[in-house]
LUMMAR-415691 format. One record per atom (N, C-alpha, C): residue in one letter; x, y negated, z. Coordinates in steps of 0.05 Angstrom, whole numbers, padded with zeros to 5 digits, always signed. Layout:
N
aXYZ/...
***
This chain:
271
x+00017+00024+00000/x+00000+00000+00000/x+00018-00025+00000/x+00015-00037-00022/x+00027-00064-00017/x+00012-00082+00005/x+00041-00101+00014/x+00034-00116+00045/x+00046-00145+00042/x+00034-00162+00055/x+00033-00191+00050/x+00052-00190+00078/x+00074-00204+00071/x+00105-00198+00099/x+00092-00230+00121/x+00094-00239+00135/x+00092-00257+00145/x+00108-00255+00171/x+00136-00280+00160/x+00151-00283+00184/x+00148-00310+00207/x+00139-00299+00222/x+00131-00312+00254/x+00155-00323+00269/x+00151-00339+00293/x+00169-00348+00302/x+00146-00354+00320/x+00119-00347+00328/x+00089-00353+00345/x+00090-00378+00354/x+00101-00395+00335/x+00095-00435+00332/x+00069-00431+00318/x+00061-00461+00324/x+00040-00471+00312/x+00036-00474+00283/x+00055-00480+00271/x+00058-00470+00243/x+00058-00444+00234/x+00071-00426+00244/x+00072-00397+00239/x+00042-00383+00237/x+00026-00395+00265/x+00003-00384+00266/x-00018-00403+00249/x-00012-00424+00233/x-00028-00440+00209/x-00025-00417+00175/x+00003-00409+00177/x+00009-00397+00153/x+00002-00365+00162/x-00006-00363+00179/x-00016-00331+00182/x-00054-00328+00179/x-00057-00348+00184/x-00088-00352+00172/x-00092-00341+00146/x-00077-00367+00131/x-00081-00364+00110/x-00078-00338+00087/x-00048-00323+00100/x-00033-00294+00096/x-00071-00283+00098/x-00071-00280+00122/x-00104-00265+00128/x-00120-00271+00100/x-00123-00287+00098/x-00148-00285+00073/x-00138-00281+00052/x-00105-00279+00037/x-00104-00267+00026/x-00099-00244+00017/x-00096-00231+00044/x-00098-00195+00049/x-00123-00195+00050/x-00143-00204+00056/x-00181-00199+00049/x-00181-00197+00012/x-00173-00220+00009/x-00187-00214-00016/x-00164-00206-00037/x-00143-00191-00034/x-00132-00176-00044/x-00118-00150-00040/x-00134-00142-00013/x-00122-00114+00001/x-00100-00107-00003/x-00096-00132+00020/x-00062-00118+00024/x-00063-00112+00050/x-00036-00096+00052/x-00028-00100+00096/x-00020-00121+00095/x-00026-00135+00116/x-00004-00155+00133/x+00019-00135+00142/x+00038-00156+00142/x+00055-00139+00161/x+00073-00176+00184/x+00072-00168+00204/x+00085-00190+00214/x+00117-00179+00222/x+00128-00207+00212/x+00163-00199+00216/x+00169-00222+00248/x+00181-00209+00266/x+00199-00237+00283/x+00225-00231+00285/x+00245-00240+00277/x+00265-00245+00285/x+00282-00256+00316/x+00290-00234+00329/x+00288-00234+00351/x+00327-00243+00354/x+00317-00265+00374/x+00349-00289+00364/x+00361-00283+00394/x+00385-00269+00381/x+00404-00262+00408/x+00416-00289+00418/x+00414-00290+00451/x+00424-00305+00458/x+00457-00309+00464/x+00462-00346+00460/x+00488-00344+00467/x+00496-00350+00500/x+00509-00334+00499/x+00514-00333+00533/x+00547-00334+00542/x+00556-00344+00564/x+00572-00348+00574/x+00592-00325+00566/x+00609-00326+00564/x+00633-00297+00556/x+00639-00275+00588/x+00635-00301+00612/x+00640-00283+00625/x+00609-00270+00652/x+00590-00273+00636/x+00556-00254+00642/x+00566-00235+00629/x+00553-00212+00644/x+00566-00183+00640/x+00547-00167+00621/x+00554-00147+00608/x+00540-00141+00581/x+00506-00132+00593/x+00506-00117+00618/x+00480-00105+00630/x+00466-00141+00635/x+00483-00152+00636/x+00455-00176+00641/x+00451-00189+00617/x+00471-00185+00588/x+00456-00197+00563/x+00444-00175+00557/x+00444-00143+00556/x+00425-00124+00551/x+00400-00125+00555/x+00398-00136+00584/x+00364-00145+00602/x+00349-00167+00583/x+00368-00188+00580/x+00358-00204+00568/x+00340-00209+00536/x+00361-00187+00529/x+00352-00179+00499/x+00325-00165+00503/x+00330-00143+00516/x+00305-00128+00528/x+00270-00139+00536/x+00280-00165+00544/x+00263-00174+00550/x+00253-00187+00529/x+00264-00202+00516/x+00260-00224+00495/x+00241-00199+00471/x+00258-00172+00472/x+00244-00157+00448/x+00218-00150+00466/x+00214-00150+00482/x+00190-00134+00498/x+00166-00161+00497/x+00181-00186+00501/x+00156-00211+00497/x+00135-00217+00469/x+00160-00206+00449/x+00152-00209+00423/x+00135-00190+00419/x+00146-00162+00422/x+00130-00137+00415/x+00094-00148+00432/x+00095-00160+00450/x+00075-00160+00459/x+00051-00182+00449/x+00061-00200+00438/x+00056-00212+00419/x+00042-00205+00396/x+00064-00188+00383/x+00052-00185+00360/x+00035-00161+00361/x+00031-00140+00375/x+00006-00117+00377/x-00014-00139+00383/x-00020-00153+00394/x-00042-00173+00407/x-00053-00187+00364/x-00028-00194+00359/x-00043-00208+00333/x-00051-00183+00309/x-00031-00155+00316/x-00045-00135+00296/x-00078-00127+00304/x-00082-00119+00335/x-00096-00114+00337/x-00127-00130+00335/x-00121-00162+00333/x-00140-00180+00319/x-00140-00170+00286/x-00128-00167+00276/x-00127-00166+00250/x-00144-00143+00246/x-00143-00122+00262/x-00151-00089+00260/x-00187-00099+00265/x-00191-00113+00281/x-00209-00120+00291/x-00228-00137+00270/x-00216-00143+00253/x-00222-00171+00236/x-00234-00142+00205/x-00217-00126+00208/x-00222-00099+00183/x-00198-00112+00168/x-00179-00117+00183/x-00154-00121+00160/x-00143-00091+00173/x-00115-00089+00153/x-00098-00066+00161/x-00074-00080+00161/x-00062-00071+00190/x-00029-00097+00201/x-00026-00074+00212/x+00006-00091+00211/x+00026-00074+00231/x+00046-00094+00242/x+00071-00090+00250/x+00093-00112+00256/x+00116-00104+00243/x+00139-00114+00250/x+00176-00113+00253/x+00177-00122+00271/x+00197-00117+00287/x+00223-00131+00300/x+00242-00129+00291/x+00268-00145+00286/x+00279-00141+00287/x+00313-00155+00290/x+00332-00151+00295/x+00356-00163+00315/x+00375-00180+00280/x+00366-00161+00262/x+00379-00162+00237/x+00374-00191+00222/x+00384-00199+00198/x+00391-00214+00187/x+00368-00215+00167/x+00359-00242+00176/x+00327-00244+00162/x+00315-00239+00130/x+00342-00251+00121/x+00335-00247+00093/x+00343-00215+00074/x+00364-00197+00100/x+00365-00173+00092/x+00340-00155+00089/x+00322-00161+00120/x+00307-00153+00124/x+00281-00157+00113/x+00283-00176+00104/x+00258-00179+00078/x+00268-00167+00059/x+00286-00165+00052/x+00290-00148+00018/x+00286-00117+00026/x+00302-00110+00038/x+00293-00072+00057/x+00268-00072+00065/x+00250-00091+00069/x+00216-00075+00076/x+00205-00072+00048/x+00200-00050+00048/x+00187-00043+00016/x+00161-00053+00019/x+00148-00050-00003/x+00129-00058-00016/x+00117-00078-00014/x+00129-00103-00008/x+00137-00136+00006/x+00124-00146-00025/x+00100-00155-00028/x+00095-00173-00051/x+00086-00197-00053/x+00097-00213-00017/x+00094-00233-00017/x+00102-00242+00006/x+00122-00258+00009/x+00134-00269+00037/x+00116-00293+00041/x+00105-00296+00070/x+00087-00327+00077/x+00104-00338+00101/x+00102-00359+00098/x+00126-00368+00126/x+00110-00404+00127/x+00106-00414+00148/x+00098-00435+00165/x+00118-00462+00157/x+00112-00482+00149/x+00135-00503+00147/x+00151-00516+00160/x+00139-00516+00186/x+00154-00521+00220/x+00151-00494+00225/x+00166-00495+00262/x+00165-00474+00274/x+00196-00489+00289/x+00208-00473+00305/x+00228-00475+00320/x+00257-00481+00306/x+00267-00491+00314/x+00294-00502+00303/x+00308-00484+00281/x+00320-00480+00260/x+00326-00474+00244/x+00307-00451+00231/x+00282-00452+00239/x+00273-00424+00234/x+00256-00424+00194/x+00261-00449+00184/x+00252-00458+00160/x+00282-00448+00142/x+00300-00458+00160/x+00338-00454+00147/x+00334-00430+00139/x+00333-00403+00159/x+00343-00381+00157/x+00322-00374+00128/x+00294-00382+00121/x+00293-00373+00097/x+00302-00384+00070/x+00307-00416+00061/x+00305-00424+00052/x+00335-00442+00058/x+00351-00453+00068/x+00372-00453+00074/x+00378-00487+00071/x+00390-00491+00090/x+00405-00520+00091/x+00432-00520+00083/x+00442-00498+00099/x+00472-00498+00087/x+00483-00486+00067/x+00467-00463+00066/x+00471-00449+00036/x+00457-00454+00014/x+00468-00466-00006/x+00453-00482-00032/x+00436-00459-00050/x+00449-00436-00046/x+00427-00412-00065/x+00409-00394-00049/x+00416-00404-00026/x+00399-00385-00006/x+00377-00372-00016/x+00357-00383-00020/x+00334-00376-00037/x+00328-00363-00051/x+00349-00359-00073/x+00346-00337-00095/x+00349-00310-00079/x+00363-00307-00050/x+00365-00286-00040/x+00348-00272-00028/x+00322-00288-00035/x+00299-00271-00021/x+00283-00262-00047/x+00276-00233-00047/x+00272-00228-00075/x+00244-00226-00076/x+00216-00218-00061/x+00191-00229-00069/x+00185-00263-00063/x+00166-00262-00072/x+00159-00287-00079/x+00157-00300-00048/x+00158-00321-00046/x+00158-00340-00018/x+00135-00366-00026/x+00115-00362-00005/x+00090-00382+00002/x+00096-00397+00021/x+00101-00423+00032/x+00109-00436+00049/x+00084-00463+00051/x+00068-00455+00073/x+00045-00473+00090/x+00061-00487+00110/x+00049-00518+00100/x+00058-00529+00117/x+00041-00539+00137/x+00044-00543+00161/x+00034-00533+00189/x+00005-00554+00199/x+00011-00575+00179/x-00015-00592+00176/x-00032-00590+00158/x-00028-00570+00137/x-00046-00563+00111/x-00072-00548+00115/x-00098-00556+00126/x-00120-00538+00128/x-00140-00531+00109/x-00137-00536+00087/x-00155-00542+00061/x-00163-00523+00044/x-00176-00517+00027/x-00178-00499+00005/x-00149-00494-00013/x-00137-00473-00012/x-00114-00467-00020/x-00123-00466-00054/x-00135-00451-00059/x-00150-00452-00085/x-00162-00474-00095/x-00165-00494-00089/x-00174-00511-00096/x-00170-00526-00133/x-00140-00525-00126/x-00124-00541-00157/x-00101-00523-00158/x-00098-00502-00173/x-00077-00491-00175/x-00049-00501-00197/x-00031-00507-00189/x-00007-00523-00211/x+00017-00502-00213/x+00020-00492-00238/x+00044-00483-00241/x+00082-00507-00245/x+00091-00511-00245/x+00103-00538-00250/x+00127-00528-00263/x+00134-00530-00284/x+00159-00528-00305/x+00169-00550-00320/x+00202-00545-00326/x+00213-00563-00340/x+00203-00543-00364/x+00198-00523-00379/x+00181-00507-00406/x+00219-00521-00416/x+00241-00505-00405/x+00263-00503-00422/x+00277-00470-00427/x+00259-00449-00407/x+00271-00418-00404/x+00241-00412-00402/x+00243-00379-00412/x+00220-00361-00416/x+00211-00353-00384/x+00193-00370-00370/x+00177-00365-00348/x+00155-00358-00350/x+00149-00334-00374/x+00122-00320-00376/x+00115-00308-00354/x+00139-00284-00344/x+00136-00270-00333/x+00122-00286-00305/x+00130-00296-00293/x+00125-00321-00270/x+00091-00332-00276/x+00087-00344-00295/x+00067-00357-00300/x+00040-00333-00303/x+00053-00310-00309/x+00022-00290-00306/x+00018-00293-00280/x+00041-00289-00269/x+00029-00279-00233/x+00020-00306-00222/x+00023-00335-00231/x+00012-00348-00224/x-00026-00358-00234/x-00021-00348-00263/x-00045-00337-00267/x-00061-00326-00259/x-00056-00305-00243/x-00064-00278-00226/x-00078-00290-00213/x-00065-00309-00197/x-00076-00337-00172/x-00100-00347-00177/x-00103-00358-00200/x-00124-00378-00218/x-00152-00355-00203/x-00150-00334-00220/x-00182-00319-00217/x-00192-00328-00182/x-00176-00341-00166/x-00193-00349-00140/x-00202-00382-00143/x-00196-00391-00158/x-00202-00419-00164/x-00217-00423-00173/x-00237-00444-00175/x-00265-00450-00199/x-00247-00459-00219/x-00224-00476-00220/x-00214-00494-00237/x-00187-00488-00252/x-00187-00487-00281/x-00165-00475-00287/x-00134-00486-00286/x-00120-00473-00278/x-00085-00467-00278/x-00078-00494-00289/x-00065-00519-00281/x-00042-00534-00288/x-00027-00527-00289/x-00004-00522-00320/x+00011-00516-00323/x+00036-00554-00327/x+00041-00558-00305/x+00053-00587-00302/x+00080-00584-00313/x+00081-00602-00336/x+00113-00605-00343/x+00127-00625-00332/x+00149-00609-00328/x+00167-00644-00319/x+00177-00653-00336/x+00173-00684-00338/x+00196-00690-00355/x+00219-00711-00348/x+00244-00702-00354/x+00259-00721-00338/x+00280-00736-00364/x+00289-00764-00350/x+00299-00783-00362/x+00311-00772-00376/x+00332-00756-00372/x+00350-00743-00401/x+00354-00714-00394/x+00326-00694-00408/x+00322-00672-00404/x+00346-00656-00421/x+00355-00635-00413/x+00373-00623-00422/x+00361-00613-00457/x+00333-00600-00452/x+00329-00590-00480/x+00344-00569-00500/x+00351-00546-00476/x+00364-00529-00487/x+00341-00512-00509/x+00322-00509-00505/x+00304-00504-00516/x+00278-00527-00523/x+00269-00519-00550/x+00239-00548-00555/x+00229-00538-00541/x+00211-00556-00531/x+00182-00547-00504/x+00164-00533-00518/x+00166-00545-00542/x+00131-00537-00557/x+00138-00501-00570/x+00163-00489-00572/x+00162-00464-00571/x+00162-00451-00549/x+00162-00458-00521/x+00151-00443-00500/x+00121-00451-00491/x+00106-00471-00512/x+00082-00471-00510/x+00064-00453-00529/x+00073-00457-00548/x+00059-00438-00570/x+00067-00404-00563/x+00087-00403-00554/x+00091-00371-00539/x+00077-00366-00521/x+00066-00392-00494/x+00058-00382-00479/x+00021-00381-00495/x+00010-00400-00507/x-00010-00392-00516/x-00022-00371-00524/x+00007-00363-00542/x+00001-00328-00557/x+00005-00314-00540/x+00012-00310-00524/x+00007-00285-00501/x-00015-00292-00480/x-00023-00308-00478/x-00047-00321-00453/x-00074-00331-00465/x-00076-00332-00487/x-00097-00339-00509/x-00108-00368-00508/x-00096-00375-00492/x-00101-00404-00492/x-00127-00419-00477/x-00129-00391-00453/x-00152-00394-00434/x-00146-00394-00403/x-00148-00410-00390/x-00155-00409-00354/x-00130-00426-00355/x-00113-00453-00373/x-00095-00460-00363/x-00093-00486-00373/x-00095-00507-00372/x-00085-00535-00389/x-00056-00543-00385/x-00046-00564-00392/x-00023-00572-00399/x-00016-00599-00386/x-00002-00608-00373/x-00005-00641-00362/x+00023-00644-00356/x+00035-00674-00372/x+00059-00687-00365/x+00060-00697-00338/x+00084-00692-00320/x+00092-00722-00314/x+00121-00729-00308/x+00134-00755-00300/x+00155-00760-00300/x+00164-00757-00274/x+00187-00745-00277/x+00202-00748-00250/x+00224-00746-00247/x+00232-00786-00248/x+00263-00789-00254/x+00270-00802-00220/x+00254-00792-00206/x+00264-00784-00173/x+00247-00763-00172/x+00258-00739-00170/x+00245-00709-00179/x+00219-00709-00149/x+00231-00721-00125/x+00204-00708-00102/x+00176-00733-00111/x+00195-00765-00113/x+00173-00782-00112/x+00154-00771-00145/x+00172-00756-00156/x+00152-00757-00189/x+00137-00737-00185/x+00144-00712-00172/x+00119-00682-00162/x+00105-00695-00139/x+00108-00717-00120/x+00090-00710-00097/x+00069-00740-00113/x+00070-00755-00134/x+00050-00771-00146/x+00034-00752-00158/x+00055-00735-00170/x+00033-00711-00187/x+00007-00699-00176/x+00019-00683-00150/x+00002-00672-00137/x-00018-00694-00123/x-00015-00717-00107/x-00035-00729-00108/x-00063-00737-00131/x-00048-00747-00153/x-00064-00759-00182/x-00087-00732-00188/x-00077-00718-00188/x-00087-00689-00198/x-00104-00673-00174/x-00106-00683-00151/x-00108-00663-00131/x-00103-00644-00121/x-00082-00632-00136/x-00070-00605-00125/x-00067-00599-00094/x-00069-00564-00096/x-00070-00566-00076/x-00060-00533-00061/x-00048-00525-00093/x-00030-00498-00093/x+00000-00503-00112/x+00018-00499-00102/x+00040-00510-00121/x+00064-00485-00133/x+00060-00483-00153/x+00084-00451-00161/x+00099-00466-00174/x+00122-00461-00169/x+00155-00467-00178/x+00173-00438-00187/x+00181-00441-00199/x+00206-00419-00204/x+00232-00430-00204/x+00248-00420-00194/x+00275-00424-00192/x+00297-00412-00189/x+00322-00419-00203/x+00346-00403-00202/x+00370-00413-00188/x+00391-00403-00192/x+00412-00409-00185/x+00426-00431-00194/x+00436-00453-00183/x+00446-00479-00197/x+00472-00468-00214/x+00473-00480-00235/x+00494-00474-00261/x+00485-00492-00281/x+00499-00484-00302/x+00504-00499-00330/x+00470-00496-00342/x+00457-00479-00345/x+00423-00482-00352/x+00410-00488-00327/x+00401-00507-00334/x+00391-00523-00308/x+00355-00525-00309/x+00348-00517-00329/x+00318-00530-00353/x+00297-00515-00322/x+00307-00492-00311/x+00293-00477-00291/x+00295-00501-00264/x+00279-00498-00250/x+00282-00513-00222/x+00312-00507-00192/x+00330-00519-00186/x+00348-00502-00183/x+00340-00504-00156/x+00359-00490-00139/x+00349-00491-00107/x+00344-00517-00083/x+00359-00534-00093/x+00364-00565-00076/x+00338-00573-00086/x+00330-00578-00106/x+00300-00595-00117/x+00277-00580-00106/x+00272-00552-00100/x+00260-00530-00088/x+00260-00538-00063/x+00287-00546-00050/x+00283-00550-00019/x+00281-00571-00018/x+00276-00586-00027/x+00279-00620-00034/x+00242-00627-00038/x+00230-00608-00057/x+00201-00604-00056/x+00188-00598-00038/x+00197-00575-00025/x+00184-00560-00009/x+00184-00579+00032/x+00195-00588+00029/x+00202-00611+00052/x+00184-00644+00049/x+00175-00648+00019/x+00168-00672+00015/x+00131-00655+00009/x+00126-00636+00004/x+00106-00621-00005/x+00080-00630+00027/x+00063-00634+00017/x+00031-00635+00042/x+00018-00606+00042/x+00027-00597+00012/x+00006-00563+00005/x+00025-00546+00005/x+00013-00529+00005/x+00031-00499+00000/x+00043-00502-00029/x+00067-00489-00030/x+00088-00480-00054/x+00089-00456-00044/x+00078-00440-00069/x+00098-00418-00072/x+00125-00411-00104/x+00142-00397-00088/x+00171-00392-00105/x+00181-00369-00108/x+00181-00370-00145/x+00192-00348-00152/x+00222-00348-00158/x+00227-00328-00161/x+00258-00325-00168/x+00263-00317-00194/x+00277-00336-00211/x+00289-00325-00237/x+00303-00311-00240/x+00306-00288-00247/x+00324-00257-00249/x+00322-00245-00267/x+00325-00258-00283/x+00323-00241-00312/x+00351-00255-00325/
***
């Protein structure tokens, strides 16, 4: 059974973006599964190992208790959940839970706990989480479906990306913005209008329109967008920063995702 991963940190944000996780395991039967990352403490060198042992012990025993309390609402609700714990390295541990077809994570929460997925210090961090990542931010209570926006520079083949954002659309009354960016001096490794007419012929040219805008300060030109338009679901794809740039690279991703009022979700280019 595919499972909708949702990593917790039991902040107020965490438990805003686990709502939402919830209704989309209703209406697409998935498990939940909740992840916490259980953060060893730093402690004096000379506290003796039986008293950081206890400690740990305890810290895993608070959480565990925690999270049976939120599966067992879930169980209660006619969802199907389970948990993780675990001591490991967060973004390992999202790639090793199988059948992960969608990471959701809270936009606040406790001090670095936004870093470890999405990264401050590491500039590709991101690409290293390999399903897709939904990030609610902790004041967003709205119809997620409401205005769904795909947002591309249309300079690399993001079909693959744009179905599954498609996929999205069938919960919306209103069809798919497919938002181009356009920036002051676009690279143009490719014409736009042959990743339009490609994407037409494979999508028939239904559930999706087309809309410019500029953004030659990339957050102030997407967060006018999303106002003008009302959006109020945002899909980005992005790769690794290099010499083809036409894809969204990770700094503008975290640079979005920080200036963002709605949910983004982010795919990873791997092809």
């Amino acid at each position: 059974m595919k499972r909708i991963l949702i990593a917790t940190d039991f902040s107020k944000g965490a438990e805003n973006a686990a709502g939402y996780a919830r209704s989309l395991a209703r209406i697409t039967s998935r498990k939940l599964t909740y992840l916490h990352i259980v953060t060893l403490p730093v402690v004096d060198p000379m506290v003796t190992s039986s008293f950081v042992n206890d400690t740990i012990d305890d810290l895993k025993a608070e959480a565990e208790d925690r999270l049976k309390k939120l599966v067992e609402l879930d169980e209660n609700r006619g969802l199907t959940a389970d948990y993780i714990i675990s001591f490991e390295d967060i973004i390992s541990t999202i790639n090793e839970t199988e059948d992960t077809e969608l990471v959701v994570i809270g936009k606040t929460g406790h001090r670095n706990f936004l870093d470890r997925l999405i990264g401050s210090t590491a500039q590709n961090l991101i690409n290293h989480i390999e399903p897709p990542l939904l990030v609610i931010p902790e004041e967003f209570s709205g119809d997620m479906f409401g205005q769904l926006c795909y947002a591309s520079k249309l300079e690399f083949n993001e079909k693959r990306h744009l179905a599954k954002a498609l996929d999205w659309r069938k919960y919306s009354d209103h069809d798919l913005i497919i938002g181009h960016i356009i920036e002051d001096f676009p690279l143009d490794v490719n014409p736009n209008e042959q990743f339009k007419a490609s994407i037409d012929k494979d999508f028939g040219k239904r559930g999706y329109v087309y809309k410019n805008f500029a953004a030659d300060v990339y957050k102030k030109g997407i967060a006018e967008f999303i106002e003008k338009e009302g959006i109020t679901l945002l899909f980005v794809t992005t790769r690794k920063r290099g010499f083809f740039e036409g894809i969204i690279d990770p700094s503008q991703t975290r640079g979005m995702i920080n200036a963002a009022k709605i949910p983004v979700v982010v795919f990873n280019y791997d092809e």
